[in-house]
C-alpha positions as CSV (number, residue, x, y, z in Angstrom):
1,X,0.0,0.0,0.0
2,X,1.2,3.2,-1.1
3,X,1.5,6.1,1.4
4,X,0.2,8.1,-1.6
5,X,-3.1,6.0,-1.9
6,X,-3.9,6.6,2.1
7,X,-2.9,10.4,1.7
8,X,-6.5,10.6,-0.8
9,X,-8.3,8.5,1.1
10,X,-7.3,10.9,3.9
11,X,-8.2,13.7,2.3
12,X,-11.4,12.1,1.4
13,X,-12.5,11.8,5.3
14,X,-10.9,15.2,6.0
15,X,-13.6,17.0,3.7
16,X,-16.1,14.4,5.4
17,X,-14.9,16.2,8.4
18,X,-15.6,19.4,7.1
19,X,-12.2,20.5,8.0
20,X,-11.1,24.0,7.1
21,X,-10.1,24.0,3.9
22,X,-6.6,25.6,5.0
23,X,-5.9,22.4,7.4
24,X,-7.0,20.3,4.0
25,X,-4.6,22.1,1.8
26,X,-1.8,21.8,4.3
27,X,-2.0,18.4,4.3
28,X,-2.2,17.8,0.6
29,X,0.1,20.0,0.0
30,X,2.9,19.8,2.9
31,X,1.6,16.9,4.7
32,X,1.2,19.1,7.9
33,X,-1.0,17.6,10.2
34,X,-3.6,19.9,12.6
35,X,-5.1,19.3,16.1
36,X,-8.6,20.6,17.1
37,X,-8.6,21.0,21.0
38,X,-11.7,21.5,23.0
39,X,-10.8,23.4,25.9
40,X,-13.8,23.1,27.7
41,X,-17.3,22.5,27.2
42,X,-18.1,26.2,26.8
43,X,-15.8,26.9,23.6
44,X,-15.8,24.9,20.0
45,X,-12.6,23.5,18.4
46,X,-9.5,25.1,18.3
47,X,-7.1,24.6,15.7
48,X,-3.0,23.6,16.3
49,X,-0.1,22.7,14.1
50,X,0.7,19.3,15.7
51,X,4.6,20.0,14.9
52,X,4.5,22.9,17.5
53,X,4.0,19.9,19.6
54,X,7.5,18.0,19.9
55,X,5.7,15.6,21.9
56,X,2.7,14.7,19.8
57,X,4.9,14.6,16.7
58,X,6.2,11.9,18.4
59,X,3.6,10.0,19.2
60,X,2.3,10.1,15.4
61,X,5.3,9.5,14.4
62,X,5.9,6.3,16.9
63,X,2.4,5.2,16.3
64,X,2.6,5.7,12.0
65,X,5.1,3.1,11.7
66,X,4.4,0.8,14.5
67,X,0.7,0.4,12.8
68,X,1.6,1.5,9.2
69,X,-1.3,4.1,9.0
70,X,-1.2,7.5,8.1
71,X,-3.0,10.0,10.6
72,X,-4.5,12.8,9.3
73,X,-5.9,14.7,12.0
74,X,-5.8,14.3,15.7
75,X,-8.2,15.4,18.5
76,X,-6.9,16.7,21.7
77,X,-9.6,16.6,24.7
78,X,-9.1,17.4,29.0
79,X,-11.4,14.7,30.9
80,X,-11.2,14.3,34.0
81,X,-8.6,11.0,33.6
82,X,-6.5,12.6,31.5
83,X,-5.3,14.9,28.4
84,X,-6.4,12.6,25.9
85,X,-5.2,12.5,22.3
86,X,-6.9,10.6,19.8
87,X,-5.6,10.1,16.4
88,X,-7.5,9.6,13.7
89,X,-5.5,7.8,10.9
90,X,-6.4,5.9,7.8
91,X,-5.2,2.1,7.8
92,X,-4.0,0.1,4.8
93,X,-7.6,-2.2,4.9
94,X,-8.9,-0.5,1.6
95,X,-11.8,-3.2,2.1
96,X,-12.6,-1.3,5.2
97,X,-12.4,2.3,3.8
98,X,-15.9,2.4,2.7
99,X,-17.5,1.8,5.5
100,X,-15.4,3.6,8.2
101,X,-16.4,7.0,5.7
102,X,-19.5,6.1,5.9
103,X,-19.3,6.1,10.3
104,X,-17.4,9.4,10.0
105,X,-20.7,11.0,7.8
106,X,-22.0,9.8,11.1
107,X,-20.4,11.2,13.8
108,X,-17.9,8.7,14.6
109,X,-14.8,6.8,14.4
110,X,-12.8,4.1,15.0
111,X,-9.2,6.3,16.1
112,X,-6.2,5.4,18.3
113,X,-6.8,7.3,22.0
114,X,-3.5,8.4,23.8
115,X,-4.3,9.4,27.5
116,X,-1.2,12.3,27.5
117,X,-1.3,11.7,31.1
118,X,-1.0,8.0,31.6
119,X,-0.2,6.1,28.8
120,X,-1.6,3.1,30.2
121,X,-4.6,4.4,30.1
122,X,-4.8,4.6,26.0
123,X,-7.0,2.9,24.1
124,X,-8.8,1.6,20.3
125,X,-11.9,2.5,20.2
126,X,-14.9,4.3,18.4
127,X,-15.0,7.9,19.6
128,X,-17.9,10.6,18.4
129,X,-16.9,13.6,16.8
130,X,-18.8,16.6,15.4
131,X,-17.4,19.5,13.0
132,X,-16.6,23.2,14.5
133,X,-15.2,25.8,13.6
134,X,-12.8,24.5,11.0
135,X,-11.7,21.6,13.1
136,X,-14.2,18.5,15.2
137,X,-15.0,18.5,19.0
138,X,-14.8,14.9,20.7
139,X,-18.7,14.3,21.3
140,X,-18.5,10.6,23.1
């Protein structure tokens, strides 16, 4: 599986997303990955560079080539276990592509969860997400 083959599917669920169209380009373009952060309940997502982040760089980076995925976009929510970062990736199962776009027109996904705090603590699992603002809010 090419890397360039889960790049479009990428950008395929990015628009699903309804990602900001700059974050899209980016990523097309430069293959810079974002993070939306919820900061709290009151506000909608914020948007990051990840590589202002040496530490989640890492942890894509780590978790990339351990799984052979390409992560697109990553989620960064504060609960009350931890600073939890999921990463939201596309695998190279094209025989489940299909069907995980059609969860994301949903609002959710099956993502990689990294508790920031206590690693331990990460996780697989499906995960809800909404759009805002240019980049998704972690809704379940």
């Amino acid at each position: 599986m090419s890397k360039a083959k889960q790049k479009e599917e990428a950008i395929k669920r990015m628009r699903i997303l309804k990602l900001m169209p700059q974050v899209i380009k980016d990523f097309e373009k430069n293959n810079k990955v974002y993070y939306s952060e919820r900061q709290n309940a009151m506000f909608n997502a914020v948007l990051y560079w990840l590589d202002n982040n040496d530490e989640y760089v890492q942890i894509v980076k780590e978790f990339e080539q351990k799984h052979n995925v390409l992560v697109y976009h990553c989620q960064l929510t504060h609960l009350e276990f931890g600073d939890c970062l999921s990463l939201l990736y596309v695998s190279e199962d094209e025989d489940e592509w299909a069907m995980e776009k059609e969860e994301l027109a949903q609002g959710y996904t099956y993502c990689y969860v990294r508790n920031l705090d206590c690693e331990y603590d990460s996780d697989w699992g499906s995960i809800g997400l909404r759009p805002s603002m240019g980049g998704v809010v972690r809704t379940a």
